[in-house]
C-alpha positions as CSV (number, residue, x, y, z in Angstrom):
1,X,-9.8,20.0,-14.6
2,X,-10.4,17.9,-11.3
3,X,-12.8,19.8,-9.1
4,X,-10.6,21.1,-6.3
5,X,-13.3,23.0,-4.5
6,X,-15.9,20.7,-4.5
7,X,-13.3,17.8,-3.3
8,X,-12.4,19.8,-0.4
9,X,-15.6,20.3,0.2
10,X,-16.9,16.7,0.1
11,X,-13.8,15.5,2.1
12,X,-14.7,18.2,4.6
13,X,-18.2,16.7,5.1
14,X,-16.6,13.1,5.6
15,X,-14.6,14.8,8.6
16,X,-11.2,13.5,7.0
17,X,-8.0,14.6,9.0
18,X,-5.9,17.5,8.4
19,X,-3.4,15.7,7.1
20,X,-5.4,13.5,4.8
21,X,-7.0,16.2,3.3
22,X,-3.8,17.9,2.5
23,X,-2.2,14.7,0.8
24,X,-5.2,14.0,-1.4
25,X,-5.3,17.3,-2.7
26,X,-1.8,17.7,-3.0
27,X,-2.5,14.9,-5.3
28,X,-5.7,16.3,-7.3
29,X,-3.2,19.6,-7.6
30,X,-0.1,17.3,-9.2
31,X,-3.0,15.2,-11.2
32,X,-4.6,18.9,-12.7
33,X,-0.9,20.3,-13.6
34,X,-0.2,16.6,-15.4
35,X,-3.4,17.1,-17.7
36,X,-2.8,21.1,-18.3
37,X,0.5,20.2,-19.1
38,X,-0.5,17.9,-21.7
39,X,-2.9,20.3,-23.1
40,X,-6.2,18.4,-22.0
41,X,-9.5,20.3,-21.7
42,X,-12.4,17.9,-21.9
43,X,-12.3,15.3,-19.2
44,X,-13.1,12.2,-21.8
45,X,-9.5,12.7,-23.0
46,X,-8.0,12.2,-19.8
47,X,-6.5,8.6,-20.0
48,X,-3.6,6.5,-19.1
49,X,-1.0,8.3,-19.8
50,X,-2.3,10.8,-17.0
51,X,-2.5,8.5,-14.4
52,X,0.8,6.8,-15.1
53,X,2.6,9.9,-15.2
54,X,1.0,10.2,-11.5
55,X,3.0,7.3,-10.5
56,X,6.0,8.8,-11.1
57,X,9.0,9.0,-10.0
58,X,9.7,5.4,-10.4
59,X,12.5,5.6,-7.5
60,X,10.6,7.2,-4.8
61,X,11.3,5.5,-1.3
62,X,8.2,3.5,-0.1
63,X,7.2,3.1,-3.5
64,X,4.3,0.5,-2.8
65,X,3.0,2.6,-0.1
66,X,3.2,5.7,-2.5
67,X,0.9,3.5,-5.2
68,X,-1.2,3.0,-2.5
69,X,-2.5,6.6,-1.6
70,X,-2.5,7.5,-5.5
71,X,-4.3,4.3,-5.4
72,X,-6.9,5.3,-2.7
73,X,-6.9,9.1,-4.1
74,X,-8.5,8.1,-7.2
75,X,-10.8,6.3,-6.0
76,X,-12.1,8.2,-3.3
77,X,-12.6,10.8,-6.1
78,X,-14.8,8.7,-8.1
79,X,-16.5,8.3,-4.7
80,X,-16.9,11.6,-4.6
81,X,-17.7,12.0,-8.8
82,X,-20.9,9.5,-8.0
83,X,-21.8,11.1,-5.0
84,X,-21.8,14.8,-6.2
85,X,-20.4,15.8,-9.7
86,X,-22.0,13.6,-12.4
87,X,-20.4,15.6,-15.1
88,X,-17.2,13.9,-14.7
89,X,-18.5,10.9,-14.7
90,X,-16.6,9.8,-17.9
91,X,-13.9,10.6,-15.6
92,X,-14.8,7.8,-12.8
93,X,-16.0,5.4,-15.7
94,X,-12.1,5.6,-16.9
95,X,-10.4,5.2,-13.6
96,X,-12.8,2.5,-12.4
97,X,-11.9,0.4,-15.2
98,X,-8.5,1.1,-15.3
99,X,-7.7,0.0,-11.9
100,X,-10.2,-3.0,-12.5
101,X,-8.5,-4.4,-15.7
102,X,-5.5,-3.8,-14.0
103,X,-6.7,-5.9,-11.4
104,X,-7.8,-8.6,-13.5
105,X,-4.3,-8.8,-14.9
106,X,-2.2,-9.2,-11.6
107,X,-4.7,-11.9,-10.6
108,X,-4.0,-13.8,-14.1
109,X,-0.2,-13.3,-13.8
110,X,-0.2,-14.2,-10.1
111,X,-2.6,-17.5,-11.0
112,X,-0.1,-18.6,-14.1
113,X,2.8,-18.4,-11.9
114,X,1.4,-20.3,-9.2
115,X,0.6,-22.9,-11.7
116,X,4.0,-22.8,-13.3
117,X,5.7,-23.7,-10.1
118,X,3.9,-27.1,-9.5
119,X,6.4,-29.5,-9.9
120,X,4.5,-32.8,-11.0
121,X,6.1,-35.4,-8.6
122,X,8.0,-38.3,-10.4
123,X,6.3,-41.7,-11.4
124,X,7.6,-43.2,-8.5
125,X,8.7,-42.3,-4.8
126,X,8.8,-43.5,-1.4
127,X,6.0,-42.1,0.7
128,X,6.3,-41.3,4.5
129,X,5.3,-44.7,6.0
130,X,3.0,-42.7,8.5
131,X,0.5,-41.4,5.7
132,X,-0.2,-45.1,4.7
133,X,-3.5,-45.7,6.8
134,X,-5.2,-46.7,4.1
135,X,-3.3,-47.1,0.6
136,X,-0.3,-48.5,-0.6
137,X,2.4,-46.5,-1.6
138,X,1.8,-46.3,-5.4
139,X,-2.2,-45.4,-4.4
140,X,-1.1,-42.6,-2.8
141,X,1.4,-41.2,-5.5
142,X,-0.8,-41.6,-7.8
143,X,-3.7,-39.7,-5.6
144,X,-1.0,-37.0,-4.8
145,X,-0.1,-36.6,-8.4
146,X,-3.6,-35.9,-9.0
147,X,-4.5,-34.1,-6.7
148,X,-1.4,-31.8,-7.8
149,X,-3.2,-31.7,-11.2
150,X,-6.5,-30.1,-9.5
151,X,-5.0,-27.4,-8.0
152,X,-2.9,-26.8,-11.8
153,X,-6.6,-27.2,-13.4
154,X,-8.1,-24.6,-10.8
155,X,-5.2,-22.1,-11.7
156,X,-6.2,-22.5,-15.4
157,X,-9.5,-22.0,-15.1
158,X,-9.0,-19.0,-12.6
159,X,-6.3,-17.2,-15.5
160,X,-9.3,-17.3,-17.6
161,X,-11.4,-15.4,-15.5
162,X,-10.1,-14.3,-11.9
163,X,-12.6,-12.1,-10.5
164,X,-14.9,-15.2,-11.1
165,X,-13.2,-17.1,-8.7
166,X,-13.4,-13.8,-6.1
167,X,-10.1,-12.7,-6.9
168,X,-9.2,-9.3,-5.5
169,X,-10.7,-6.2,-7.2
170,X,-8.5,-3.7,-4.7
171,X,-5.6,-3.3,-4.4
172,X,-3.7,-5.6,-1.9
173,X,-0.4,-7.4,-1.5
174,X,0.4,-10.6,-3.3
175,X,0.0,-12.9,-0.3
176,X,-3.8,-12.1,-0.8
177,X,-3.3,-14.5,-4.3
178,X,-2.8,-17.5,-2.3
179,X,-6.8,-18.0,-2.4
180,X,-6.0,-21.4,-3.6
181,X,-3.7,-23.1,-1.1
182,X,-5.5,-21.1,1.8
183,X,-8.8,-22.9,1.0
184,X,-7.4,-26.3,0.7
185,X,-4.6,-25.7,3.7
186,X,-7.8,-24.6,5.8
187,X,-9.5,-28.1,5.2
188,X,-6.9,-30.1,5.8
189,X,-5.9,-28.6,9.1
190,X,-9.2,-28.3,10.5
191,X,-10.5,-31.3,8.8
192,X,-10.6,-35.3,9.6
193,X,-10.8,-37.7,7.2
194,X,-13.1,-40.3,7.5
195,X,-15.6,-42.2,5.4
196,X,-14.0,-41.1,2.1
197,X,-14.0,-37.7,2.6
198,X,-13.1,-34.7,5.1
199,X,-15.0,-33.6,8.1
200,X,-14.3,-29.9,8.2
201,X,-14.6,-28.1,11.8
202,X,-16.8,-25.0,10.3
203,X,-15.8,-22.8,13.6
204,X,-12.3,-23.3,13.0
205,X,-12.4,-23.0,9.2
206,X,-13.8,-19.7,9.5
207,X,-11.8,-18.0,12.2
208,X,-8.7,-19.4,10.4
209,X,-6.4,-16.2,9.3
210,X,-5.9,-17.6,6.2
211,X,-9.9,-17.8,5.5
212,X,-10.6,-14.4,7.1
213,X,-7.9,-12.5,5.4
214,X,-10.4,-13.6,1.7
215,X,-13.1,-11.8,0.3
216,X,-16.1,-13.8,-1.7
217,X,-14.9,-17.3,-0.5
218,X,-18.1,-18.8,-1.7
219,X,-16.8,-17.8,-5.5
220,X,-13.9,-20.3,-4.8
221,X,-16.2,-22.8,-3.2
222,X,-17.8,-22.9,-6.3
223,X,-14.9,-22.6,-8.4
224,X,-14.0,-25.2,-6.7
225,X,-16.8,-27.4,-7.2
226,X,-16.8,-26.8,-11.0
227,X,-13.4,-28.3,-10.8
228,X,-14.6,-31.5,-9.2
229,X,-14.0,-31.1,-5.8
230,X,-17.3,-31.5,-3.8
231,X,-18.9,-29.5,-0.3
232,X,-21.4,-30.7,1.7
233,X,-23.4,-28.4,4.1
234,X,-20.8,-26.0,3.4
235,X,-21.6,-21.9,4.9
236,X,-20.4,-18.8,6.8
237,X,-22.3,-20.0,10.0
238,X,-22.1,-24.1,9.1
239,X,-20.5,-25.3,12.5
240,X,-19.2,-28.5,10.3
241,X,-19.4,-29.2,6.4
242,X,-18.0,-32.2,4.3
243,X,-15.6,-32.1,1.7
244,X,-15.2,-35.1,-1.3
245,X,-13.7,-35.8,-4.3
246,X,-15.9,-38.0,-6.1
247,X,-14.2,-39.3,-9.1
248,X,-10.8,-40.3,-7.0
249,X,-11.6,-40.4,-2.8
250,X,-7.9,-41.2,-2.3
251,X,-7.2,-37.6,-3.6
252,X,-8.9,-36.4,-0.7
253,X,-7.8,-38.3,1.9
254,X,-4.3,-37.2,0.3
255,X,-5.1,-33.5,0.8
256,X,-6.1,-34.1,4.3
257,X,-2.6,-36.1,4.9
258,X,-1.0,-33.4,3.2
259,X,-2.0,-30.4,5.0
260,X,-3.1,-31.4,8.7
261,X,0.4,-32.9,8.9
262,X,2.3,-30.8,7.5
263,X,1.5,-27.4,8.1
264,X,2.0,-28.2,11.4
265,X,6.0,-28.1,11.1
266,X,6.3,-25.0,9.5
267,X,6.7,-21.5,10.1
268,X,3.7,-19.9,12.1
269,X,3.6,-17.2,9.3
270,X,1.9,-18.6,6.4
271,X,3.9,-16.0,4.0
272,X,7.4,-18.1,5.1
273,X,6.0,-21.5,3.5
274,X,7.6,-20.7,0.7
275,X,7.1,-22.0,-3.1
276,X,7.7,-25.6,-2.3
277,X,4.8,-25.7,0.2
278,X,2.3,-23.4,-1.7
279,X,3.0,-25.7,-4.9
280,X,2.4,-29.2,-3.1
281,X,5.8,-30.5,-3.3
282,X,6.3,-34.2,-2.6
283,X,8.9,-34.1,-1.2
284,X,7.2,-33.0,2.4
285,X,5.2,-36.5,2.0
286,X,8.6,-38.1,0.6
287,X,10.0,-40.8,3.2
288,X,13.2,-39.1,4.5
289,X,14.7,-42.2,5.3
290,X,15.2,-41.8,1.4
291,X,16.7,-38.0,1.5
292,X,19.6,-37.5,1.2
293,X,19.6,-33.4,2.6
294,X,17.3,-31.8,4.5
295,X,13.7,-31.9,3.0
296,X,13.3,-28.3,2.9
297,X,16.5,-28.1,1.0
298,X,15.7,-30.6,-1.5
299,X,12.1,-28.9,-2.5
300,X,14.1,-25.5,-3.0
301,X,16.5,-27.2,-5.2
302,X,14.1,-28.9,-7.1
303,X,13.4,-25.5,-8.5
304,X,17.1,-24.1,-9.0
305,X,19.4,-24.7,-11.9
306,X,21.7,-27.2,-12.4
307,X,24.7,-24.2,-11.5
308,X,22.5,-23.5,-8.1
309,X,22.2,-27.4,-7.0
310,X,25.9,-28.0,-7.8
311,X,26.9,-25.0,-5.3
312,X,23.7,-25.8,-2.7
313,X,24.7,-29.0,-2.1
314,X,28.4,-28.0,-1.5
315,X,27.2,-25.2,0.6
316,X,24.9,-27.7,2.7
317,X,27.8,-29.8,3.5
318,X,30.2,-26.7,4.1
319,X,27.4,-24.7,6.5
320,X,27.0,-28.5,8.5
321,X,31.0,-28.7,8.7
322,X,31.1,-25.2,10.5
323,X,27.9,-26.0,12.7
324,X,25.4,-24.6,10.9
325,X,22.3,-26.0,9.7
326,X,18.6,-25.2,7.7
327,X,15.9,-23.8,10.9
328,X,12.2,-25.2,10.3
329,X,11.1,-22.6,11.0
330,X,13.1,-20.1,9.4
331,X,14.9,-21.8,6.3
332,X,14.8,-18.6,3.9
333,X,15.9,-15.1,3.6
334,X,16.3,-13.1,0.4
335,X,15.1,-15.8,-1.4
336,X,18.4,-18.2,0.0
337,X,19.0,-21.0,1.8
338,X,19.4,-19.8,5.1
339,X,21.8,-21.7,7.3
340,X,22.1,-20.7,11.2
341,X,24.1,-21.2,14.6
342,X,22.2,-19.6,17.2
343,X,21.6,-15.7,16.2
344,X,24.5,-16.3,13.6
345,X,23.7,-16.6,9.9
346,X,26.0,-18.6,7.2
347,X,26.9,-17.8,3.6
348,X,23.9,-16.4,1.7
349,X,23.1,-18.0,-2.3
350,X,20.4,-17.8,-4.5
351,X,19.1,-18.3,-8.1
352,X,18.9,-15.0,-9.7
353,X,18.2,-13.3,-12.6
354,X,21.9,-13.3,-14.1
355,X,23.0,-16.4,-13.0
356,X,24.0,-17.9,-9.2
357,X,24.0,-14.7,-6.4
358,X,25.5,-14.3,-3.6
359,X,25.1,-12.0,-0.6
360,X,27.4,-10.9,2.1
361,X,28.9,-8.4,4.0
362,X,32.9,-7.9,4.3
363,X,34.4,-4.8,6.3
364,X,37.6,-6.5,7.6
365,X,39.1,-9.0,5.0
366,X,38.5,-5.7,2.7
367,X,42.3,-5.8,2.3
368,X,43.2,-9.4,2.4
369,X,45.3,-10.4,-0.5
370,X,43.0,-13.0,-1.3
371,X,40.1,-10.4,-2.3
372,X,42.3,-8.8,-5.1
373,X,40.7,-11.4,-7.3
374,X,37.2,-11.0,-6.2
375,X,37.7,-7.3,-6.9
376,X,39.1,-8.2,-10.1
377,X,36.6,-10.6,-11.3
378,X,33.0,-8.3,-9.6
379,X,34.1,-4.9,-10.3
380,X,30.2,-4.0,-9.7
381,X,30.2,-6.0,-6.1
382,X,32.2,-3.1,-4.7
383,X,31.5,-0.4,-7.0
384,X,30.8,3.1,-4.3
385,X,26.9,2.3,-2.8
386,X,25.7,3.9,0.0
387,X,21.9,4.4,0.2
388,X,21.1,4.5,4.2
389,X,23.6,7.1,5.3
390,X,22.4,9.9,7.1
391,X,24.4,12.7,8.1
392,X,22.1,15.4,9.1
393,X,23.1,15.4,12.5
394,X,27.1,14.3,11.8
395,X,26.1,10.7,12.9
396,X,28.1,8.3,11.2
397,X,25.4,5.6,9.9
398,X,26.3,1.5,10.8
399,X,26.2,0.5,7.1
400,X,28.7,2.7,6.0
401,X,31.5,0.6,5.0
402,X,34.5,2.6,3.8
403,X,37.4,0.9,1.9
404,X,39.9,1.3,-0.8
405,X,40.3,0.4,-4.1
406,X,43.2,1.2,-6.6
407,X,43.3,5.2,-6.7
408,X,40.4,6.2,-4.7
409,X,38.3,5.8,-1.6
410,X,34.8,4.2,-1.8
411,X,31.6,4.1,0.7
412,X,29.8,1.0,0.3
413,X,26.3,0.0,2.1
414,X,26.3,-3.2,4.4
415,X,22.8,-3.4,3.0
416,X,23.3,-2.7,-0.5
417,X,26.4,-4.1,-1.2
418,X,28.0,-6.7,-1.8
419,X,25.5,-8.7,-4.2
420,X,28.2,-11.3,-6.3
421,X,26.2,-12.3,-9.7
422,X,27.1,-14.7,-12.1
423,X,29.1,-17.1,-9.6
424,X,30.4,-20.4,-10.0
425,X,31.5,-23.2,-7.5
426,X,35.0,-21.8,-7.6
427,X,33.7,-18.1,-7.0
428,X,31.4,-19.6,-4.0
429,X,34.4,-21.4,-2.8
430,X,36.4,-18.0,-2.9
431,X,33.8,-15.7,-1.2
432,X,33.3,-18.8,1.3
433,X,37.0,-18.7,2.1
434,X,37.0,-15.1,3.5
435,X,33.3,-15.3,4.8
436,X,34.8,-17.5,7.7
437,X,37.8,-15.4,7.8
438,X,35.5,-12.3,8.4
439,X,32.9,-14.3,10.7
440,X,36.0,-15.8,12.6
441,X,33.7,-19.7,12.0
442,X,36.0,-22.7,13.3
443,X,35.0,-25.9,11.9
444,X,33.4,-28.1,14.7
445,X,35.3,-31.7,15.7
């Protein structure tokens, strides 16, 4: 049904590789058998099912990458429909749109949940004495709190229609849906506030990462400015613009505080931010003479569950009594609280899907008494998983952890393994207890 003579053809005239050429028409070959297989013979009935049978198997290694040449395959075929075989063009009409409404969903999904984690800060706080200059302390809750409900009021207006804003219509990874907070980061680090609004240094803005990495970032201007926020002398080649807020300047002066000061003490990656950052927590602008934890602990745990907080804060004191403690610069990894000592790495937890999680790897303490009960209690933690060995060449692989459970031997995966689910305190206190066993930890003096 596809055209696989003419496609060879045409990516023969673009010069594409050998081994291009052989993927995409390895592709057109397992598209054709799909749509004979379902008994299709006019090209208008070729539909959805068709491609998402394409996508399968579900499993396949590299998925994302493998979605990604389907991905590019189709569409290089329409290229090749509109350029030379307008009697499938019903054909490129379909996958055009399909892609584009799919599209046009991620970008509403990835908007609502960006708008669902802003966390409205309370009524009352005590802000950092240092971003003060010019208001008192309830001006500038009040300003942040506001400004907090722009950036929700943007995300609502961008679920309703994304691609108005310039969302992506490509596929690309989810970091690309941080339009938002990479426009207003942007200002506020290359900005100075003065005279009620913010100064922005144009050259700067626009060689920015997080400005180049966007497409159509005059739609979010504008988006922007439909919002309330103002630009002045704003362009692609404008060596300065202004930036206001009309109906509340503090809210601006706010942003600028926010950002320029901030961003500063975090993680050179932008992707390592995290959800507290992205969602304008106050508690980076929160006077940590009044914290009790660390700050980057607290706006993670304003988001867990009351289970979660109870073990985080036990965790936080237990990680401190053994030495470690929450890096700047690196406070997260798979989605925990992540505690170090040097290269060494504490006690993984997180909020998950079922309930509390908790990661870890045990090879020694395998047979220590004390883990009958764990066994007993997370049958699943050490059922046999072992997805990274490879023995083709009689190499044993380095997450292979072999171990024994009542009447049989079983191969677990130091990278797979070894997920508890469902914990409580007690649990956390029970994996914690042979943790330092099998990490040899010492509590400091």
């Amino acid at each position: 049904m596809l055209d696989k003579q003419g496609y060879t053809a045409y990516l023969a005239r673009k010069k594409s590789s050998d081994k291009l050429t052989d993927e995409r028409i390895g592709l057109l070959d397992r598209f054709n058998a799909i749509i004979a297989q379902n008994g299709i013979t006019e090209i208008e009935r070729i539909g959805e099912v068709e491609i998402v049978e394409l996508m399968r198997p579900w499993n396949v290694s590299g998925r994302r990458n493998f979605l990604h040449n389907i991905a590019k395959f189709l569409n290089d075929y329409v290229a090749y429909i509109r350029k030379e075989n307008h009697a499938q063009l019903p054909l490129a009409d379909f996958i055009e749109n399909y892609y584009r409404s799919g599209f046009e969903a991620y970008g509403k999904s990835a908007a609502e949940r960006r708008r669902e984690n802003i966390l409205l800060a309370p009524a009352e706080f005590t802000v950092n004495p240092e971003y003060l200059s010019n208001m008192d302390n309830a001006r500038f809750v009040d300003a942040f709190k506001e400004l907090q409900e722009f950036v929700a009021r943007c995300y609502e207006d961008i679920e309703r229609a994304p691609f108005e804003w310039g969302y992506p219509d490509y596929e690309t990874t989810d970091g690309y849906y941080n339009r938002v907070m990479d426009i207003l980061v942007s200002i506020g680090l290359h900005g100075t506030y003065a005279d009620r609004g913010i100064t922005v240094d144009g050259t700067k803005f626009f060689a920015n990462s997080l400005i180049k990495r966007n497409k159509k970032i005059e739609l979010m201007v504008k988006g922007f400015v439909d919002m309330g926020l103002h630009f002045e002398g704003f362009g692609k080649k404008a060596q300065s613009f202004r930036v206001f807020y009309p109906d509340n300047p503090d809210v601006i002066e706010v942003l600028c505080a926010y950002m320029s000061n901030i961003v500063t003490s975090l993680p050179e990656k932008d992707w390592a931010w995290g959800k507290p950052f992205h969602s304008l927590s106050y508690r980076f602008v929160e006077d940590t003479a009044t914290q009790n934890h660390n700050r980057l602990f607290l706006a993670e745990m304003d988001y867990a569950s009351e289970t979660m907080r109870e073990i985080g804060e036990w965790l936080y004191a237990e990680a401190g009594r053994y030495g470690f403690s929450l890096d700047p610069k690196e406070w997260m990894e798979k989605d925990c609280m992540l505690y170090k000592k040097g290269s060494k790495r504490f006690l993984l937890v997180r909020n998950g899907d079922k309930g509390v999680e908790s990661k870890t790897i045990f090879r020694t303490t395998l047979t220590d008494k004390r883990m009958e009960a764990l066994y007993a209690k997370f049958p699943e933690t050490f059922a046999q998983s072992c997805g990274y060995c490879n023995n083709r060449q009689n190499k044993p692989c380095s997450m292979r952890i072999e171990h024994t459970l009542p009447g049989k031997t079983v191969h677990n995966c130091a990278y797979h393994s070894f997920w508890f689910k469902g914990i409580t305190l007690d649990d956390a206190k029970a994996i914690l207890e042979l943790f330092v066993v099998e990490n040899k930890l010492k509590p400091i003096k």
